[in-house]
ROSE-693695 format. One record per residue (C-alpha): residue in one letter; chain; x, z, y. Coordinates in pm, whole numbers, plus 50000, padded with zeros to 5 digits. Each point is the difference from the previous one (the first is absolute). Last residue first. Layout:
// residues N
<node aa="a" ch="A" xx="X" zz="Z" yy="Y"/>
...
This chain:
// residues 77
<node aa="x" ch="A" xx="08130" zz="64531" yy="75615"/>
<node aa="x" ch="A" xx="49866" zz="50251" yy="49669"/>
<node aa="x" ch="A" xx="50154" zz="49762" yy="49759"/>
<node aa="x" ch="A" xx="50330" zz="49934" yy="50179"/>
<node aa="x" ch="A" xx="50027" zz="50433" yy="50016"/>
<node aa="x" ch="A" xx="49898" zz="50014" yy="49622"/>
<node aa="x" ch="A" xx="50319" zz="49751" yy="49927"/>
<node aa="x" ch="A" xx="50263" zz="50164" yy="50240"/>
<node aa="x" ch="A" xx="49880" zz="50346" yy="49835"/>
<node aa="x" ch="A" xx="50080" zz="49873" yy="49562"/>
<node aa="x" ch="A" xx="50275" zz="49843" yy="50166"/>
<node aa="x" ch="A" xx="50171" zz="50310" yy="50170"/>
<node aa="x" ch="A" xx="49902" zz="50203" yy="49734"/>
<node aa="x" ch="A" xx="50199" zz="49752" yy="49728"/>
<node aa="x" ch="A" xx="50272" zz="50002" yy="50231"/>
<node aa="x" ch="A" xx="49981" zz="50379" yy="49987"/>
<node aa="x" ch="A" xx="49997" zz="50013" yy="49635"/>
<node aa="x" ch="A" xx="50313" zz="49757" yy="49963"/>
<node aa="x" ch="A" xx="49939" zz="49625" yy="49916"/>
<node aa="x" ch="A" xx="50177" zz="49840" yy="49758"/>
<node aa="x" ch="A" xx="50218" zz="50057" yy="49699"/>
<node aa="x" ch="A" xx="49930" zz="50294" yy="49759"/>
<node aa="x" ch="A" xx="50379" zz="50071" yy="49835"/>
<node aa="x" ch="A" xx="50020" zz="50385" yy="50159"/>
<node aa="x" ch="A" xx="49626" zz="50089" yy="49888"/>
<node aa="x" ch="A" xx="50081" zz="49919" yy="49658"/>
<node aa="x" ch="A" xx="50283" zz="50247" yy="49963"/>
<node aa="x" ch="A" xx="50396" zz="49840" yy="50029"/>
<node aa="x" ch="A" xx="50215" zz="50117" yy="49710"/>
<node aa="x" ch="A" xx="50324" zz="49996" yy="50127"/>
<node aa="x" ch="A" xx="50272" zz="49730" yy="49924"/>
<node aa="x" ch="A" xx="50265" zz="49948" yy="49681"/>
<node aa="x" ch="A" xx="49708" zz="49966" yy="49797"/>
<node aa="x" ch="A" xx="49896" zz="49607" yy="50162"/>
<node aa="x" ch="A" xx="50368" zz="49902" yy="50047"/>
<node aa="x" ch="A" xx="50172" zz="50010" yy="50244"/>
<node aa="x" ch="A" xx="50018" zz="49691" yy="50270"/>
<node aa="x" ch="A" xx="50319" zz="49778" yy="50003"/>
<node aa="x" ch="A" xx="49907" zz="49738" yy="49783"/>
<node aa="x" ch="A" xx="50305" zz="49854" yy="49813"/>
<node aa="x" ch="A" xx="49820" zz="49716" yy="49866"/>
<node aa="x" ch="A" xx="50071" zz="50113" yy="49630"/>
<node aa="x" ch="A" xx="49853" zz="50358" yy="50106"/>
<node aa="x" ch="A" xx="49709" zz="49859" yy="50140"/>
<node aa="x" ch="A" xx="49961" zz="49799" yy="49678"/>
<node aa="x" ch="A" xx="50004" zz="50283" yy="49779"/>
<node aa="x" ch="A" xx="49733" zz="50226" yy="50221"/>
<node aa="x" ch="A" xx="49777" zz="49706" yy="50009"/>
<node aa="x" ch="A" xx="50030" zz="49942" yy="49583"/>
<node aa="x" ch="A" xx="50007" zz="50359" yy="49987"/>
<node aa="x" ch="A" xx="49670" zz="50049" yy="50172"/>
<node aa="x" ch="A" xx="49820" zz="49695" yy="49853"/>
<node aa="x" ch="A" xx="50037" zz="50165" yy="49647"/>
<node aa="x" ch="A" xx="49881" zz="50345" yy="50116"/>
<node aa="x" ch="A" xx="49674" zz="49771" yy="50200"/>
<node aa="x" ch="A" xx="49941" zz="49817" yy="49644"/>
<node aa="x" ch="A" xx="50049" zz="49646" yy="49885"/>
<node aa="x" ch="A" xx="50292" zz="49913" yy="50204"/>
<node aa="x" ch="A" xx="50023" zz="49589" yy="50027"/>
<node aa="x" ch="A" xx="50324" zz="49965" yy="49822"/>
<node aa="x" ch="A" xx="50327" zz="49888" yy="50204"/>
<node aa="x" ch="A" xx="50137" zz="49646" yy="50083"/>
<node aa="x" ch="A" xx="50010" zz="50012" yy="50345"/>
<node aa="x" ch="A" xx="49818" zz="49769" yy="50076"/>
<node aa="x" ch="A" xx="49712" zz="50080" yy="49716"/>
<node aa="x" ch="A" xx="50005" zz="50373" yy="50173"/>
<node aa="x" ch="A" xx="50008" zz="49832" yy="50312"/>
<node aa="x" ch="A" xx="49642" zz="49828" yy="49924"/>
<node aa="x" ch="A" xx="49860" zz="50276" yy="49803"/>
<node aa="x" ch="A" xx="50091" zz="50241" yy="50294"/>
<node aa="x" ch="A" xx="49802" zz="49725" yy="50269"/>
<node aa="x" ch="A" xx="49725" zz="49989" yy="49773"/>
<node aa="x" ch="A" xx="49965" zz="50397" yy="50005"/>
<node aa="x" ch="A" xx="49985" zz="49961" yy="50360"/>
<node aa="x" ch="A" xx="49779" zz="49758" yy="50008"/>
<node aa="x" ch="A" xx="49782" zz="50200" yy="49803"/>
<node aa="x" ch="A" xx="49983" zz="50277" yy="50222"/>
């Protein structure tokens, strides 16, 4: 996390802008600039809400199961 937050200070000093100091402030500043650069993705309340469960990343349930049972079947052979 903190290299990420080093690499934003860095372009932020590039590019000549203010470090944002809170998560509103570093929202328009990343809003603003995608705008300026002509991004072609919509903006953040132009798309639907997505619930917690549909942003998780990684394994589904079953591929969970599947190596939760590979894993006992190796210890038992």
């Amino acid at each position: 996390m903190r290299q990420v937050y080093a690499l934003a200070a860095a372009l932020c000093e590039r590019a000549g802008e203010e470090f944002p100091e809170t998560r509103d402030a570093a929202s328009e500043l990343i809003e603003r600039l995608r705008i300026e650069n002509g991004h072609p993705a919509p903006r953040l309340e132009d798309m639907p809400f997505r619930s917690q469960r549909a942003r998780r990343r990684g394994r589904s349930t079953g591929e969970r199961d599947a190596g939760r049972v590979a894993a006992e079947l190796a210890r038992e052979l």
